[in-house]
C-alpha positions in Angstrom: 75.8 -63.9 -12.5 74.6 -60.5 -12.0 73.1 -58.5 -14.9 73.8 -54.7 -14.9 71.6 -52.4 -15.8 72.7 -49.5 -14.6 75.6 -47.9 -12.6 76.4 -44.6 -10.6 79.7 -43.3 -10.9 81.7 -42.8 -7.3 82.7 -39.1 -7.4 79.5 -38.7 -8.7 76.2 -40.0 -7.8 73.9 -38.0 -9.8 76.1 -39.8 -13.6 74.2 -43.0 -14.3 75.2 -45.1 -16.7 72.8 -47.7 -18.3 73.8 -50.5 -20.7 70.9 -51.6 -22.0 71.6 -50.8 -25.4 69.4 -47.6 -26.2 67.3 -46.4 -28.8 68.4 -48.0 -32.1 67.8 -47.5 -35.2 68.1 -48.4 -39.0 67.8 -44.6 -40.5 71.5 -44.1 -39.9 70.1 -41.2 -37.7 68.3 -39.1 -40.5 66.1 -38.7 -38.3 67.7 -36.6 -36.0 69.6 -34.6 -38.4 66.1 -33.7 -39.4 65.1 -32.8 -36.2 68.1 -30.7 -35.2 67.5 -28.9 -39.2 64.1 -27.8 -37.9 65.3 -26.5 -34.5 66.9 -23.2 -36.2 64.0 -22.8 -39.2 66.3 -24.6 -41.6 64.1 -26.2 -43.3 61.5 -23.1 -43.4 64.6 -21.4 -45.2 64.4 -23.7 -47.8 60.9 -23.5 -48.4 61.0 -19.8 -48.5 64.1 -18.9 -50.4 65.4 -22.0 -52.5 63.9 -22.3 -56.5 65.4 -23.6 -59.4 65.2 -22.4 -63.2 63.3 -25.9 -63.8 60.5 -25.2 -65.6 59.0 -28.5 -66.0 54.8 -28.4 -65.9 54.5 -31.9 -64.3 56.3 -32.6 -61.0 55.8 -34.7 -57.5 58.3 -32.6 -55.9 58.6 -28.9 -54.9 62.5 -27.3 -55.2 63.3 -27.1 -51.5 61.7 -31.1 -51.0 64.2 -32.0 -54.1 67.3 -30.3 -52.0 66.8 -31.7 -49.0 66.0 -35.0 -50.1 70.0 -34.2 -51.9 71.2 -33.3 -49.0 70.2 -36.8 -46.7 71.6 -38.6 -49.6 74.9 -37.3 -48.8 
């Protein structure tokens, strides 16, 4: 038994199609809904224009973190 790895298509040679699984991964792809956030300055947005009325004097978190950390939850 032969093991494919990967295949051209007929009508075109320069499709190749490779089973050997890919890049997985256990984020649920967070990661590259990060990624394609930061392509347009998303995230930059966020830093520069989101704040809340919380007035607490003690916390780990700035506004925009709290947001986006809301918004991968989802």
């Amino acid at each position: 038994m032969d093991i494919l790895d990967t295949i051209s298509l007929e009508s075109n040679k320069q499709i190749k199609i490779n089973f050997d699984g890919g890049g997985l991964s256990s984020d649920a792809g967070l990661i590259l809904i990060k990624e394609f956030a930061c392509k347009p300055g998303f995230i930059k947005i966020l830093q520069s224009m989101f704040k809340t009325n919380n007035s607490a004097i003690f916390r780990l978190h700035k506004d925009d973190q709290n947001l986006w950390q809301m918004i991968l939850q989802q």
